[in-house]
Steps between C-alpha positions, in 0.01 A plus 500: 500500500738211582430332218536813231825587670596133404411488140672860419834372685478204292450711148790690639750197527389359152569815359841544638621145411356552180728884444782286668497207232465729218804735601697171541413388168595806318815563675606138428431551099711827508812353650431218231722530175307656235624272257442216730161557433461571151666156440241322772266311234132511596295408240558482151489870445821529752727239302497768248540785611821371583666433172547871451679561850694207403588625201617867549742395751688199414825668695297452798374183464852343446586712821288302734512134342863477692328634829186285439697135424618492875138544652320259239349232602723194500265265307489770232589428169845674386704518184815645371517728180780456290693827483547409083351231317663322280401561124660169337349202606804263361760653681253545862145471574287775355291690707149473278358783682584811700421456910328781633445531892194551632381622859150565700470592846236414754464684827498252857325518797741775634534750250820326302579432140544134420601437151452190281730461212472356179668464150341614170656400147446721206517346106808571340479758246430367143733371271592684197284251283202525739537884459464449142207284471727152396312286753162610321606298236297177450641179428336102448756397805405785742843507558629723834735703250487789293747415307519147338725361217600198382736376179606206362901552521551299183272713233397794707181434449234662743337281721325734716451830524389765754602853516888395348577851406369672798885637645494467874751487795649129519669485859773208521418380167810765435738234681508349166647797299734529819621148442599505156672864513723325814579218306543694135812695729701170499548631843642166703246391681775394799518879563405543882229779500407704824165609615539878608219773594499610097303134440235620813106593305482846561174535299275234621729432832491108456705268747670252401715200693757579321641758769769760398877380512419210337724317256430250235652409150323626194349138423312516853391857455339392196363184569320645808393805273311284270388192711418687832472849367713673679507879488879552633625211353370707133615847651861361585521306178412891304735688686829266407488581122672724297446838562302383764098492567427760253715323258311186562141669458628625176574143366218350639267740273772493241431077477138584497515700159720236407225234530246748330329568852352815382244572788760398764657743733734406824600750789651252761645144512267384737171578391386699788385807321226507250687719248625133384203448260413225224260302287389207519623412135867701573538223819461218240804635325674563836446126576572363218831700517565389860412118363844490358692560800549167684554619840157705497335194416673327766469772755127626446389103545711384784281447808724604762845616554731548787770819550757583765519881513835533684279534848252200480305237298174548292270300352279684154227359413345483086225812475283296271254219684507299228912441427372250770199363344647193278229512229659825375768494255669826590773600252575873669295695708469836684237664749429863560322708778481903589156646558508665176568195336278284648588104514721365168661192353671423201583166402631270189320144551410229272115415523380172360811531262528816421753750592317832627606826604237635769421882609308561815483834636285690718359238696303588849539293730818353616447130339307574241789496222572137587098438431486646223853349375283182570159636302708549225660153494172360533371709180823355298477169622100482330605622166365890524469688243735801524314798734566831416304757741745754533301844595754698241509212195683596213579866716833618686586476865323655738 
């Protein structure tokens, strides 16, 4: 009797603890956050299930990443997203992708959220000639453009040839139109110009070090437009001209029908739009125009150049890696970068020689222009036969 007594009292307590634990349990889950939980990976399945929450409310998520930094973990990994990337690498460092935050939540032994952090880039949008199929094009160099021509200056005879009447956006390689429409003013280049909120990129929102209140003469301005790239320096230069900026726009495309550039359009001064469009064999005209100005050849080559902008000292720095490589013979030069654009040079060099005008647009990848500046050298250095792969031959621009 004893013992039966015993073994029901004992069923009894088992049961009880057992109702006790499970109440605990349940009540615990439903003071947990809902969304807690849905972003608690388990297994495979879990991870997700949780893109969608992610994504259908982003407002939220940006909400609690301010909360969340304080309680991460301090050997967590952090970074900063840049509230606007720059879209000219010659003037700043380009941003070659978008940052995108990510965050996951894991639950601890008491019932809290504890969040680890991380940083997710996401490709740039294609450029205009990847939109277009230009990179498609084969060539024997497998060069990293889309966009590849090359002239001698002395007969005009074609060299190479990929894709030269494909019309594109050309980025900074505009600088050079901007230069000879400054110095076709006869404006004295003595004239102090000042850097005001106008000369600010309110399409791409660049920086740039040269901050507003600035002042420089119209020689600096330009030198650092062509050598260093700089936006403002171009913006200022557009905005002291006759009738102003608009005025200036309306020469600069005036000078390009002059030269017979027929697929050529400019918006801006700068280049930091991609309504300022070319083609390859339009920017061998442009440079062999700009050729004849001595102070573009001068200022697109020097290495480096120092200005005093009324508040400080800066030092500029040449856009193109190989001004300081001393087995090119650079006559004039300019670089070029928006994302639409993709990575550009033009250049006037002599190779084994010859004088050469060379094209290279649409590159991807932020060096490949200088190596395939150098693939091309290497082809006219071994005697090649002129290469013509151009996806359009004998057709009109894209």
């Amino acid at each position: 009797m004893f013992s039966s007594l015993r073994v029901i009292h004992g069923v009894a307590v088992r049961t009880a603890l057992s109702v006790a634990v499970s109440v605990a349990l349940a009540t615990s889950f439903a003071a947990a956050p809902v969304d807690a939980l849905a972003k608690t990976p388990t297994s495979k399945t879990a991870k997700k299930s949780t893109k969608p929450a992610a994504a259908a409310a982003p407002q939220a998520k940006s909400a609690k990443l301010s909360k969340v930094g304080a309680r991460a973990p301090k050997g967590a990994k952090t970074a900063k997203v840049a509230a606007a990337a720059p879209a000219d690498d010659d003037a700043v460092p380009a941003a070659r992708g978008t940052r995108r935050h990510r965050v996951s939540y894991r639950m601890d032994a008491h019932g809290r959220r504890a969040a680890v952090r991380s940083v997710a880039y996401q490709p740039r949008p294609p450029t205009v000639g990847q939109a277009f199929g230009l990179h498609e094009t084969p060539d024997s160099l497998a060069l990293r453009s889309s966009v590849a021509y090359v002239v001698d200056q002395n007969t005009s005879e074609t060299l190479f040839d990929k894709n030269s009447r494909a019309v594109v956006p050309i980025a900074s390689i505009t600088k050079l139109m901007t230069a000879m429409v400054v110095l076709d003013s006869k404006a004295p280049l003595t004239e102090e110009i000042d850097v005001t909120d106008e000369d600010r990129d309110y399409e791409k929102y660049t920086g740039s070090r040269l901050s507003v209140g600035s002042e420089l003469n119209r020689e600096d301005m330009l030198h650092i437009a062509l050598m260093a790239s700089e936006n403002r320096a171009a913006a200022a230069l557009s905005r002291y001209y006759p009738n102003g900026r608009p005025g200036f726009i309306a020469a600069m495309n005036a000078k390009a029908r002059m030269l017979g550039m027929t697929d050529t359009h400019f918006e801006n001064s700068t280049g930091l739009t991609s309504l300022n469009v070319s083609s390859a064999r339009d920017l061998v005209k442009m440079v062999n125009a700009a050729y004849q100005y001595p102070l573009i050849r001068k200022f697109s080559t020097d290495r480096s150049y120092d200005v005093f902008t009324g508040k400080r000292n800066l030092a500029y720095n040449s856009t193109n890696a190989l001004i300081r490589n001393a087995s090119w013979d650079i006559g004039l030069q300019k670089t070029g970068f928006i994302n639409e654009a993709g990575e550009c040079l033009v250049m006037q060099t002599t190779i084994h020689g010859r004088p050469v005008v060379m094209v290279l647009l649409d590159s991807s990848g932020k060096y490949s222009r200088f190596a395939d500046a150098g693939r091309l050298r290497g082809f006219l250095e071994t005697a090649g036969e002129p290469q013509i792969t151009s996806a359009d031959a004998g057709g009109g621009g894209t």
